[in-house]
C-alpha positions as CSV (number, residue, x, y, z in Angstrom):
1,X,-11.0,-43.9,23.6
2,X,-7.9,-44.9,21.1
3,X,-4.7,-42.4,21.8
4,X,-5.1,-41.7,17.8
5,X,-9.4,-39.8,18.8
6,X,-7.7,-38.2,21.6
7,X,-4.9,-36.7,19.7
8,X,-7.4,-35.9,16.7
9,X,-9.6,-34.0,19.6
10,X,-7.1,-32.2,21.1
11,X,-5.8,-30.8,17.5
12,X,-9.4,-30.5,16.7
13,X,-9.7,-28.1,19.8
14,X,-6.4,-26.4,19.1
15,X,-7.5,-25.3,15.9
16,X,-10.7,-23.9,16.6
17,X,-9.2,-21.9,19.4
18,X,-6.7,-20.6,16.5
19,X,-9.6,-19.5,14.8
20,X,-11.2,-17.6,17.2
21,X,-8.3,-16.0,18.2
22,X,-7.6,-15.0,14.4
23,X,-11.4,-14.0,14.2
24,X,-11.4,-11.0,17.1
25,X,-7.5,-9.6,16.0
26,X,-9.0,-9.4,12.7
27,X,-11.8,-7.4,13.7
28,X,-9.7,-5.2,15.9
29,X,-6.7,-5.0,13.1
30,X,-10.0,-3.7,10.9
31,X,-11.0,-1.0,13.7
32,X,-7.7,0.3,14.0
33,X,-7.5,0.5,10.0
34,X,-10.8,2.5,9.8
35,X,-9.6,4.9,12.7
36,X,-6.6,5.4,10.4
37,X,-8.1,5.7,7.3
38,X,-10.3,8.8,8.9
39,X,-7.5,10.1,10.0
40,X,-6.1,10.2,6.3
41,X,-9.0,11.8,4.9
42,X,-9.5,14.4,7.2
43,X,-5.8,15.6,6.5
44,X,-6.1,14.8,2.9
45,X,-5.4,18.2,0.3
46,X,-5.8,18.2,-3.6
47,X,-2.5,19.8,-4.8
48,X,-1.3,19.6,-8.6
49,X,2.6,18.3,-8.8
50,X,4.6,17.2,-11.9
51,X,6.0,13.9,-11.2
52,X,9.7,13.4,-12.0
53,X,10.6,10.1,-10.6
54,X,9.0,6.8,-9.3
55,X,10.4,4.0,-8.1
56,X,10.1,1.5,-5.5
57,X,13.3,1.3,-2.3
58,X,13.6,0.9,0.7
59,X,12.5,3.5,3.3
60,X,16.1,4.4,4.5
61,X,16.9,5.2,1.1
62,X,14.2,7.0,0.2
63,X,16.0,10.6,1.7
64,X,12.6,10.9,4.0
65,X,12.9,13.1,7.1
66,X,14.4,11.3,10.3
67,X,10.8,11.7,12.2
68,X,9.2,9.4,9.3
69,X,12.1,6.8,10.2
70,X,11.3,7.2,13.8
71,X,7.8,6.8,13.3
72,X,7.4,3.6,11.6
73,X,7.6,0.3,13.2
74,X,11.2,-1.5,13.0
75,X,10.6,-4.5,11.1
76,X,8.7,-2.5,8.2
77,X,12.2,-0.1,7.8
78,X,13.8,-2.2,5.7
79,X,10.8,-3.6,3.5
80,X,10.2,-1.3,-0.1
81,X,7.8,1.1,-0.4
82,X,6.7,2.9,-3.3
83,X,7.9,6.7,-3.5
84,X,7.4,9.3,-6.3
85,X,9.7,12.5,-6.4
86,X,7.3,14.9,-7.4
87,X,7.6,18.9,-8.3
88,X,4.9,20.7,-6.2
89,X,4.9,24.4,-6.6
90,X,8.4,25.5,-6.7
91,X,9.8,22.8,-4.0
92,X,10.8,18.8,-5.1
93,X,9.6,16.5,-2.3
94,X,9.8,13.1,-2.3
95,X,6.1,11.5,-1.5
96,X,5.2,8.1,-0.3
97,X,2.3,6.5,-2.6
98,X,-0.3,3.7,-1.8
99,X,0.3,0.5,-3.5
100,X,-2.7,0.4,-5.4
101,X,-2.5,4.5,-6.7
102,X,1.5,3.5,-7.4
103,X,1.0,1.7,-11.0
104,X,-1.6,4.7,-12.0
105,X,0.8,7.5,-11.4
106,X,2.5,8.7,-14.9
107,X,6.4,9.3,-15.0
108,X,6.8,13.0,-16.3
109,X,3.3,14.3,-16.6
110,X,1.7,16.5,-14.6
111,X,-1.5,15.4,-12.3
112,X,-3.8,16.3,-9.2
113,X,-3.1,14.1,-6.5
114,X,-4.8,13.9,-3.3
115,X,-1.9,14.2,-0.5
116,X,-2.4,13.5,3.2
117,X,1.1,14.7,4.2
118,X,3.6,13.1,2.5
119,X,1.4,10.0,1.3
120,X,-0.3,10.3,-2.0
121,X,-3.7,8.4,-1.3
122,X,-5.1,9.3,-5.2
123,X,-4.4,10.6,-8.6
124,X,-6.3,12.6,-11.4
125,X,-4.9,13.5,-15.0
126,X,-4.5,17.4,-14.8
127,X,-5.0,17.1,-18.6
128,X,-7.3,13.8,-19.7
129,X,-7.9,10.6,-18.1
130,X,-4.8,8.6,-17.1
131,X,-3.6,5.5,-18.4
132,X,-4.5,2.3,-17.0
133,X,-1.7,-0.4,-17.2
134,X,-2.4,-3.3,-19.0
135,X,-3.4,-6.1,-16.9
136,X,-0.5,-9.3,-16.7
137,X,-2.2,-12.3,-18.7
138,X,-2.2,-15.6,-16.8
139,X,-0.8,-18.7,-17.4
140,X,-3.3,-20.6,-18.6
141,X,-4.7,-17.3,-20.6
142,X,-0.8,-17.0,-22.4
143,X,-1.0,-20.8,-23.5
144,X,-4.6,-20.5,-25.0
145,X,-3.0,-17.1,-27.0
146,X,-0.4,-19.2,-28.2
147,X,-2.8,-22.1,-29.6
């Protein structure tokens, strides 16, 4: 055998070992994110809130309790997380929000949210449907608008 088949093998072997690998830490990263995910529901409460303030920053500056800081995992401190200050009953909390509720939630309305402690897993209008945001348009979609 040529040295250039036995280095094609050996890469050939390398990388289907990579994939098998990436295969079983996907399926146990998926576990783990089910486990969670119960974990959110069961704890999860409708409350109505009046949202003041959203924004996106980083976790430090966010003003949430030490605990939360001591909690998460060091290399995800410093990356940006959507938060929404938010009126509930009498007391202003700042709330953490899923990325995918985040672009739904109105600035200075009033809405139902579903809370699981301080993260806001999904949001109702209090009063009519909420707005959808319009959806970015594409490249290739903006040049056939402008033909």
């Amino acid at each position: 055998m040529s040295t250039l088949t036995i280095v094609l093998f050996v890469i050939l072997i390398v990388l289907i070992i990579a994939c098998i690998v990436l295969y079983f830490l996907g399926k146990r990263a998926e576990k783990r994110q089910a486990e969670q995910q119960e974990q959110l529901d069961a704890a999860a409460q409708t409350i109505s809130m009046l949202i003041i303030d959203k924004r996106t920053m980083r976790l430090k500056d966010a003003g949430f309790p030490p605990i939360v800081l001591e909690n998460t995992p060091k290399y995800l401190r410093r990356s940006k997380v959507p938060v929404v200050k938010a009126k509930v009953g009498p007391k202003i909390m700042t709330l953490m929000c899923d990325s995918k509720v985040y672009p739904l939630i109105p600035v200075k309305k009033e809405v139902k949210a579903t809370v699981s402690g301080i993260y806001i897993t999904a949001v109702r209008g209090l009063r009519g449907p909420l707005e959808a945001p319009q959806k970015k348009k594409g490249f290739f979609a903006r040049l056939r608008g402008k033909a």
